[in-house]
TORRO-516676 format. One record per atom (N, C-alpha, C, O): residue in three letters; chain; atom name; x, y, z. Coordinates in steps of 0.2 Angstrom, whole numbers, padded with zeros to 4 digits, always signed. Layout:
BEGIN
+-----+---+----+-------+-------+-------+
!   r ! c !  a !     x !     y !     z !
+-----+---+----+-------+-------+-------+
! ALA ! A ! CA !     X !     Y !     Z !
...
+-----+---+----+-------+-------+-------+
REM end
This chain:
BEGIN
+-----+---+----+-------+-------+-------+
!   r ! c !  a !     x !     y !     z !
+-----+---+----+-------+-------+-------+
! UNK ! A !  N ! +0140 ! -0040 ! -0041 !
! UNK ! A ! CA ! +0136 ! -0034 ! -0041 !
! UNK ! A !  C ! +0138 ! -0029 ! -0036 !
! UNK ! A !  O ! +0140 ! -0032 ! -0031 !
! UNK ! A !  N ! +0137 ! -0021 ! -0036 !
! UNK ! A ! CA ! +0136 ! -0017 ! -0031 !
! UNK ! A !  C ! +0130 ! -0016 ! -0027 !
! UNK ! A !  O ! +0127 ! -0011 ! -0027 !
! UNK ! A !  N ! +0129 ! -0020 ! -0024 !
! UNK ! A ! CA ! +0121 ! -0020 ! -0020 !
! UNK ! A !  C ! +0123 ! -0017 ! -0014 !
! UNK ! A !  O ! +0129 ! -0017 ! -0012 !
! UNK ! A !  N ! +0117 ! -0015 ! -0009 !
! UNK ! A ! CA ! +0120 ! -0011 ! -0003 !
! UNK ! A !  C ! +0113 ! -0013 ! -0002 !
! UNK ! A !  O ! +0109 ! -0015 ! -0006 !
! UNK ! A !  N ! +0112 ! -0013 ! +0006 !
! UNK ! A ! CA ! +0107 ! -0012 ! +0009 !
! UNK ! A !  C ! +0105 ! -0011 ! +0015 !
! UNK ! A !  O ! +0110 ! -0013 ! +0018 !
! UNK ! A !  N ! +0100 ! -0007 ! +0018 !
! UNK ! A ! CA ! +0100 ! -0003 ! +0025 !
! UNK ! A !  C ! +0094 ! -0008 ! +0030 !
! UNK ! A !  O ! +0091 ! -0012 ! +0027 !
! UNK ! A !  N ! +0093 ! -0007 ! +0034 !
! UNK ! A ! CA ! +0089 ! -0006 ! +0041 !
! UNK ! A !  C ! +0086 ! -0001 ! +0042 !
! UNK ! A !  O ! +0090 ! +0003 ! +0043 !
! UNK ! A !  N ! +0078 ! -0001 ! +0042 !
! UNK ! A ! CA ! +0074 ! +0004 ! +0045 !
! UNK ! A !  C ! +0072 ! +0004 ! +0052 !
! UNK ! A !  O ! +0075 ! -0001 ! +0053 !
! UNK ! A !  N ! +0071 ! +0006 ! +0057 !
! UNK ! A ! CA ! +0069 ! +0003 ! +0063 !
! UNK ! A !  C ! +0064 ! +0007 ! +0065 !
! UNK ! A !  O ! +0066 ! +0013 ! +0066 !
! UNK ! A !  N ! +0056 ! +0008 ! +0066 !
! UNK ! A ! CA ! +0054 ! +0012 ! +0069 !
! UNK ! A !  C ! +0050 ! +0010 ! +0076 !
! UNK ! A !  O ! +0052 ! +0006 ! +0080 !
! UNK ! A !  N ! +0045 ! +0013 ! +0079 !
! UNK ! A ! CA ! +0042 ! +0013 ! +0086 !
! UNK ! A !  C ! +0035 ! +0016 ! +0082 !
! UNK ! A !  O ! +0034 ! +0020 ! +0077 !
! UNK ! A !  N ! +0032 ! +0013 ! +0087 !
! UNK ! A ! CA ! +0024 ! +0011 ! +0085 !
! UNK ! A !  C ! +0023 ! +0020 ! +0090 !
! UNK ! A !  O ! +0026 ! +0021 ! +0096 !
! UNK ! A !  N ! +0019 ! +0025 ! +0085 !
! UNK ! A ! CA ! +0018 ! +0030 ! +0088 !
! UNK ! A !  C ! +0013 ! +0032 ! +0087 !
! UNK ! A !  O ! +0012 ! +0034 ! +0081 !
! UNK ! A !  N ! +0006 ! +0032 ! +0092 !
! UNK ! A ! CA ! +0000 ! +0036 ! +0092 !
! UNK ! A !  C ! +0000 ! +0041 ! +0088 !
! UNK ! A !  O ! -0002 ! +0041 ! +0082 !
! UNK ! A !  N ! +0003 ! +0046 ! +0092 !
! UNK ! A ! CA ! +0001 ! +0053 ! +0090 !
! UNK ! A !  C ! +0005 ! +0054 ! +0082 !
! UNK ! A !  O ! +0004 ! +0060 ! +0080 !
! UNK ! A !  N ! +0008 ! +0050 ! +0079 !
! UNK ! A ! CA ! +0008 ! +0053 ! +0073 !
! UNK ! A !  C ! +0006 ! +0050 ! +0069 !
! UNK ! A !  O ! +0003 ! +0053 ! +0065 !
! UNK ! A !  N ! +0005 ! +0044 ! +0070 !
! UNK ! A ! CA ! -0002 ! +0041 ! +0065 !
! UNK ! A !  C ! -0009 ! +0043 ! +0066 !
! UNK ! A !  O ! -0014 ! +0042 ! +0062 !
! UNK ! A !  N ! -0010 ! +0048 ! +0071 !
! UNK ! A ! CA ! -0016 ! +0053 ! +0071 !
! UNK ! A !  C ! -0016 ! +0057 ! +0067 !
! UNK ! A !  O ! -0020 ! +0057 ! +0062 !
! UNK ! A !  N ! -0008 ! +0062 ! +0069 !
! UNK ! A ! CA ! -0008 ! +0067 ! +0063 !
! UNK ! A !  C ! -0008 ! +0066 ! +0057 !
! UNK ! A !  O ! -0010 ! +0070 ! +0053 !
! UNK ! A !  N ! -0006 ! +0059 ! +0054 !
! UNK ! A ! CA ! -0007 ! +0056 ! +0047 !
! UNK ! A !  C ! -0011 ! +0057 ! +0044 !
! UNK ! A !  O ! -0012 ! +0059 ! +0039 !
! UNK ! A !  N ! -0017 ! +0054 ! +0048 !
! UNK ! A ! CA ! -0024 ! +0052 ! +0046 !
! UNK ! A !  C ! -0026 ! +0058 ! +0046 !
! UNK ! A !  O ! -0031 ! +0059 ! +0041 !
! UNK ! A !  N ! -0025 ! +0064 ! +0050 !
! UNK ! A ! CA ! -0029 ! +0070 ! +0048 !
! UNK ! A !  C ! -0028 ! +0074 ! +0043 !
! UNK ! A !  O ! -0031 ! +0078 ! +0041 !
! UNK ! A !  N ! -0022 ! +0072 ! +0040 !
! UNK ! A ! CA ! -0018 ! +0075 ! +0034 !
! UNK ! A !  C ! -0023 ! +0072 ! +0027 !
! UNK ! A !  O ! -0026 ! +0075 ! +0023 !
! UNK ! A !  N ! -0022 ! +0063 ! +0028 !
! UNK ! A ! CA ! -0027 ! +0063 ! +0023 !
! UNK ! A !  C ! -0033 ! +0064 ! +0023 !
! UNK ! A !  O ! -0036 ! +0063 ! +0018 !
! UNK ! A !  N ! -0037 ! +0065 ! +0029 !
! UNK ! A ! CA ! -0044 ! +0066 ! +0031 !
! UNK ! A !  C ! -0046 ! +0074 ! +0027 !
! UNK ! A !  O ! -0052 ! +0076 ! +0026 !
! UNK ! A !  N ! -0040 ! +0077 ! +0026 !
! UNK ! A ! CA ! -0038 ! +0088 ! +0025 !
! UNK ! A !  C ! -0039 ! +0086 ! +0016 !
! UNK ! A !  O ! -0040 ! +0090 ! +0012 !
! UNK ! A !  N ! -0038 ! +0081 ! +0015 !
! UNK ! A ! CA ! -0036 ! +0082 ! +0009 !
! UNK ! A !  C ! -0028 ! +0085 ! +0009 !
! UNK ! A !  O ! -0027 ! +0088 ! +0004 !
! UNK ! A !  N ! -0024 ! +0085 ! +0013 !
! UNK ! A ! CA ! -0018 ! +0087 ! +0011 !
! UNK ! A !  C ! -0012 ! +0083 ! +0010 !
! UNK ! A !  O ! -0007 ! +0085 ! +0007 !
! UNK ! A !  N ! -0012 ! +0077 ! +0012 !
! UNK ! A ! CA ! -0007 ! +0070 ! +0010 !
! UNK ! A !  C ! -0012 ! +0064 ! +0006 !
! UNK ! A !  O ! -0016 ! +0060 ! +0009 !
! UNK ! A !  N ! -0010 ! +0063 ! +0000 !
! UNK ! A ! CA ! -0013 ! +0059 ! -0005 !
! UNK ! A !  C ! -0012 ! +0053 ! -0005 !
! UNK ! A !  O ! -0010 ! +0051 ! -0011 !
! UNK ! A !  N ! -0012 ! +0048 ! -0001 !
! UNK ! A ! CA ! -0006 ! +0041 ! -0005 !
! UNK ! A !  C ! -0007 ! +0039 ! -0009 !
! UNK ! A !  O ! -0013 ! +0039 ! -0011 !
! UNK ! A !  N ! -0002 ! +0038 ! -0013 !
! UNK ! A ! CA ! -0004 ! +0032 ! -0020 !
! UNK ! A !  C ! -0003 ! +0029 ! -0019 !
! UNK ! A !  O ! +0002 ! +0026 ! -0016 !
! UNK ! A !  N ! -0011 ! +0025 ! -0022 !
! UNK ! A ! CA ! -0012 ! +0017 ! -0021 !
! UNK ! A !  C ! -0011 ! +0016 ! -0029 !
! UNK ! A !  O ! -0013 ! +0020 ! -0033 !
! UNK ! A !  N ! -0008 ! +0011 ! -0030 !
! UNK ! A ! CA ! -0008 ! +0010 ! -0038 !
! UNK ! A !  C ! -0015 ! +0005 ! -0038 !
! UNK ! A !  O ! -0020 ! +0007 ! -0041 !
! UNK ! A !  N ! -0017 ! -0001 ! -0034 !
! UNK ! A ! CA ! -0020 ! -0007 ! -0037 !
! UNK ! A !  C ! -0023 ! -0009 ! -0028 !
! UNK ! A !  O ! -0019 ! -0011 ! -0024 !
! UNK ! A !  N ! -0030 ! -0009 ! -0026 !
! UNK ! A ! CA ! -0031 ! -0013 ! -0021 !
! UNK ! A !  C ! -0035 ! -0019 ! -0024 !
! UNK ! A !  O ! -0038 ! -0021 ! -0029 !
! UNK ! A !  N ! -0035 ! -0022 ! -0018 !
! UNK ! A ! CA ! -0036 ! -0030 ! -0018 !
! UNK ! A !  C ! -0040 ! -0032 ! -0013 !
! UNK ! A !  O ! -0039 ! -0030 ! -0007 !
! UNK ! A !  N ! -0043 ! -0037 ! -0014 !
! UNK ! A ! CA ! -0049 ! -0040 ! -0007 !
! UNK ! A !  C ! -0045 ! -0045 ! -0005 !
! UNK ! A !  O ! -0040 ! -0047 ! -0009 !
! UNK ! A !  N ! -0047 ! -0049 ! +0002 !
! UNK ! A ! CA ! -0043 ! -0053 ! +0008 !
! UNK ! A !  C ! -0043 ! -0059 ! +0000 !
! UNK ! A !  O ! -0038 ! -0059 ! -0004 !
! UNK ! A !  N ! -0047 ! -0062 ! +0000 !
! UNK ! A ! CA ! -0048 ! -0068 ! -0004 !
! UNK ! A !  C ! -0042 ! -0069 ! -0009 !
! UNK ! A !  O ! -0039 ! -0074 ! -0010 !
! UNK ! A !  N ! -0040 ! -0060 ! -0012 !
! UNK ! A ! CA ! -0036 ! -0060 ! -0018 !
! UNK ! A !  C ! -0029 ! -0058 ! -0015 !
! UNK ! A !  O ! -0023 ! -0057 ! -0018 !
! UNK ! A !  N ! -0030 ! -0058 ! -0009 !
! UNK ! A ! CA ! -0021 ! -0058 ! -0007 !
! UNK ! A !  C ! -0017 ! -0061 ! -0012 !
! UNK ! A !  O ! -0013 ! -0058 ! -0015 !
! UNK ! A !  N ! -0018 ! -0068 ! -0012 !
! UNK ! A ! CA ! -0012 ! -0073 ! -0017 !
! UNK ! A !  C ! -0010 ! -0068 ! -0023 !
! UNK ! A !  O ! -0005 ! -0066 ! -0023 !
! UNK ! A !  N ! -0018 ! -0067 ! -0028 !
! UNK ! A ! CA ! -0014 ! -0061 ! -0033 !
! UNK ! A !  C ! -0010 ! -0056 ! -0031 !
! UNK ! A !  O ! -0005 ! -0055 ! -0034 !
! UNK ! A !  N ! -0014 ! -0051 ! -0026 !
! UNK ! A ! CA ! -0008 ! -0048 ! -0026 !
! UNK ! A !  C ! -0003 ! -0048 ! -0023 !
! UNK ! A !  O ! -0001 ! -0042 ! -0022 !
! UNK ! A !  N ! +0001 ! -0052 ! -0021 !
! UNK ! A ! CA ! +0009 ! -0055 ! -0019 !
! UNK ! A !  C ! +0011 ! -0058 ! -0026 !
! UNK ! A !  O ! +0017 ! -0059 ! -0027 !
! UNK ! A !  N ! +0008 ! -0060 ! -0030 !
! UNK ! A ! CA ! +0011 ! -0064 ! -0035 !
! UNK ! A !  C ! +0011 ! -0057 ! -0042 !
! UNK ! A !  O ! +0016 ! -0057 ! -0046 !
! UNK ! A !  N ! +0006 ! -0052 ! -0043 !
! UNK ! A ! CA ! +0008 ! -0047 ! -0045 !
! UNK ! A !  C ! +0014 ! -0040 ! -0042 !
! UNK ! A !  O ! +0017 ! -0036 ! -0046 !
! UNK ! A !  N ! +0014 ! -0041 ! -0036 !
! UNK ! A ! CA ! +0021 ! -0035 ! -0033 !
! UNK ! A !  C ! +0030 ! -0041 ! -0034 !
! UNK ! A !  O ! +0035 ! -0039 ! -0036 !
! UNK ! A !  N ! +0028 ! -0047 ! -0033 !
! UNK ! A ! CA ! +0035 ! -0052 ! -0035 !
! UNK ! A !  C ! +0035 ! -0052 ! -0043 !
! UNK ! A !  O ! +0040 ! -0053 ! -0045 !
! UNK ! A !  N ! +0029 ! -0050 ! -0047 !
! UNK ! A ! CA ! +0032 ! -0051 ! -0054 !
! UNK ! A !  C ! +0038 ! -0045 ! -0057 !
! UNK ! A !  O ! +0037 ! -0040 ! -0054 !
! UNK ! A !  N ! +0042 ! -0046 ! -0061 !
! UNK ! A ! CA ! +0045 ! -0039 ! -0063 !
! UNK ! A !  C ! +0042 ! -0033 ! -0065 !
! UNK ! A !  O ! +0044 ! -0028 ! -0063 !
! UNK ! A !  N ! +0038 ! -0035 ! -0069 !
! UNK ! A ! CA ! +0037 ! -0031 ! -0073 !
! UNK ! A !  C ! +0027 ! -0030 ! -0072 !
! UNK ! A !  O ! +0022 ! -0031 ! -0076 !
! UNK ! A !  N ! +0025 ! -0028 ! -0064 !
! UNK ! A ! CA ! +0019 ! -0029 ! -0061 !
! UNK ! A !  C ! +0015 ! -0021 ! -0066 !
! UNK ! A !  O ! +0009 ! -0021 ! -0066 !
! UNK ! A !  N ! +0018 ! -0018 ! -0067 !
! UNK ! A ! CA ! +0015 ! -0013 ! -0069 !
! UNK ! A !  C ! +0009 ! -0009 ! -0064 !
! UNK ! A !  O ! +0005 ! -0005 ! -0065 !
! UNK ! A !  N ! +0012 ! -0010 ! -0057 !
! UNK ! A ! CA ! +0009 ! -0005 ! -0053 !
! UNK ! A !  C ! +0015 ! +0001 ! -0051 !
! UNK ! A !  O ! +0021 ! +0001 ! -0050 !
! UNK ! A !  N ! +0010 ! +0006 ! -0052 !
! UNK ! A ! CA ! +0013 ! +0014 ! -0049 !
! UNK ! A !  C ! +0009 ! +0015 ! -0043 !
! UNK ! A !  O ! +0003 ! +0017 ! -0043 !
! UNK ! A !  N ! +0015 ! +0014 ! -0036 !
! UNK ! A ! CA ! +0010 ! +0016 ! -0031 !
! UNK ! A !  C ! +0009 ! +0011 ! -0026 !
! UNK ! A !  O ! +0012 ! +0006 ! -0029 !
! UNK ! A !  N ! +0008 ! +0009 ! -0021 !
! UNK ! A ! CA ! +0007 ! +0004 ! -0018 !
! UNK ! A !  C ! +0002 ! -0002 ! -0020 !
! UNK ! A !  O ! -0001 ! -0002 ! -0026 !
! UNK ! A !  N ! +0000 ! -0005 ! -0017 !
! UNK ! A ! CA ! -0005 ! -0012 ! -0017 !
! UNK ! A !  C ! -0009 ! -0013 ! -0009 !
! UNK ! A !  O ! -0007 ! -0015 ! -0004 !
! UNK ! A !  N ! -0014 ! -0010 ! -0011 !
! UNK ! A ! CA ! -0018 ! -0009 ! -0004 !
! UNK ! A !  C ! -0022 ! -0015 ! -0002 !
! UNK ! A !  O ! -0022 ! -0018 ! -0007 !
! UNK ! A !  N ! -0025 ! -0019 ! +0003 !
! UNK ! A ! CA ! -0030 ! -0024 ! +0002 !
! UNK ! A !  C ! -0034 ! -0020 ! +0007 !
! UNK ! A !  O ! -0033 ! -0017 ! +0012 !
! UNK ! A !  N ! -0040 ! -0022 ! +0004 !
! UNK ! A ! CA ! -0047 ! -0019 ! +0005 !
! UNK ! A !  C ! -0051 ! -0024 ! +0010 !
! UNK ! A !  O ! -0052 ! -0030 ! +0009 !
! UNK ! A !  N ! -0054 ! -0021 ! +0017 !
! UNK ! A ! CA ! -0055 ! -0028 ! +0020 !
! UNK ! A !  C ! -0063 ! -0024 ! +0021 !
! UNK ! A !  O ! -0063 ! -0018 ! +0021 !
! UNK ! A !  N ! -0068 ! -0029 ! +0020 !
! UNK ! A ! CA ! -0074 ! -0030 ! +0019 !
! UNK ! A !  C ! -0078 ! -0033 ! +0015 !
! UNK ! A !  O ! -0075 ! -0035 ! +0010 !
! UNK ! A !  N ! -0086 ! -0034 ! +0015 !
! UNK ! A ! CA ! -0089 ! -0038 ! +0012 !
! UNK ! A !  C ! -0089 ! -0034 ! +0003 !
! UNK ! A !  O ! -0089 ! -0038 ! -0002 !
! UNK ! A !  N ! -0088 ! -0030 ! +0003 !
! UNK ! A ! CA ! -0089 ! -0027 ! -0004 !
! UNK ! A !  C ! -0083 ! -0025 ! -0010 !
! UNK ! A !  O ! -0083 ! -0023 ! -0016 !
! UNK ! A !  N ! -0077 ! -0025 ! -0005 !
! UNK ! A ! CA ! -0070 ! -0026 ! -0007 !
! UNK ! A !  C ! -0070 ! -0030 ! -0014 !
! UNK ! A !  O ! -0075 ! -0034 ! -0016 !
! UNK ! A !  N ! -0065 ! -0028 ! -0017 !
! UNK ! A ! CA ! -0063 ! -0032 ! -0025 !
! UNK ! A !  C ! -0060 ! -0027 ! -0028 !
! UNK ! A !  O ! -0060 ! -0021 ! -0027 !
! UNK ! A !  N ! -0055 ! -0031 ! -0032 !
! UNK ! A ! CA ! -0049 ! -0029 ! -0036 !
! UNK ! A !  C ! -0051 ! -0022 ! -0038 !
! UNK ! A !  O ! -0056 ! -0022 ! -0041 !
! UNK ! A !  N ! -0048 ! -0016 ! -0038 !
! UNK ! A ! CA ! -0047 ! -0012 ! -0045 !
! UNK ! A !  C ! -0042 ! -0008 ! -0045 !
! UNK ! A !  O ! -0039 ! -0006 ! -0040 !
! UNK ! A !  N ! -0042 ! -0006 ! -0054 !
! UNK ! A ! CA ! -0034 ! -0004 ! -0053 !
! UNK ! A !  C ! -0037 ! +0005 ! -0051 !
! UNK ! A !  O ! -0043 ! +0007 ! -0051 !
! UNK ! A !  N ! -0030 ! +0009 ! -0051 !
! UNK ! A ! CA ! -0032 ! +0014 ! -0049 !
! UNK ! A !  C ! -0028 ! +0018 ! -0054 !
! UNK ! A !  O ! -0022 ! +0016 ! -0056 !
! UNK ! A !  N ! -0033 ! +0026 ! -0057 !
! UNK ! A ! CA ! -0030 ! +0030 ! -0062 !
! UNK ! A !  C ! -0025 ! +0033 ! -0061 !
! UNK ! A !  O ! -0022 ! +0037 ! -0065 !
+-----+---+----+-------+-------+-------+
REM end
């Protein structure tokens, strides 16, 4: 096969993890979550991002609190 692959490397930085959050606080940076999930449900979703053909568009968020639970997102 032609496969390649890289190294990311970053450093843990306050002040732009600030500026992030104010971005999506503005409404102005949107992430796509495809599908979040509760602590309970981690297993599913590890065994849905390892399948091929998972059918999410977007990341897989996990939801932490009492009222957390699965839903997919539009």
């Amino acid at each position: 096969k032609n496969a390649s692959y890289h190294f990311v490397f970053t450093r843990q930085n306050r002040g732009k993890l600030d500026e992030l959050s104010a971005l999506i606080e503005r409404g102005q940076l949107r992430p796509h979550v495809g599908a979040v999930y509760s602590l309970a449900d981690i297993p599913l979703a590890h065994a849905r991002l390892e399948s091929r053909n998972n059918g999410v568009q977007g990341k897989i968020a996990i939801a932490v609190g009492p009222s957390a639970h699965f839903k997919e997102t539009p």
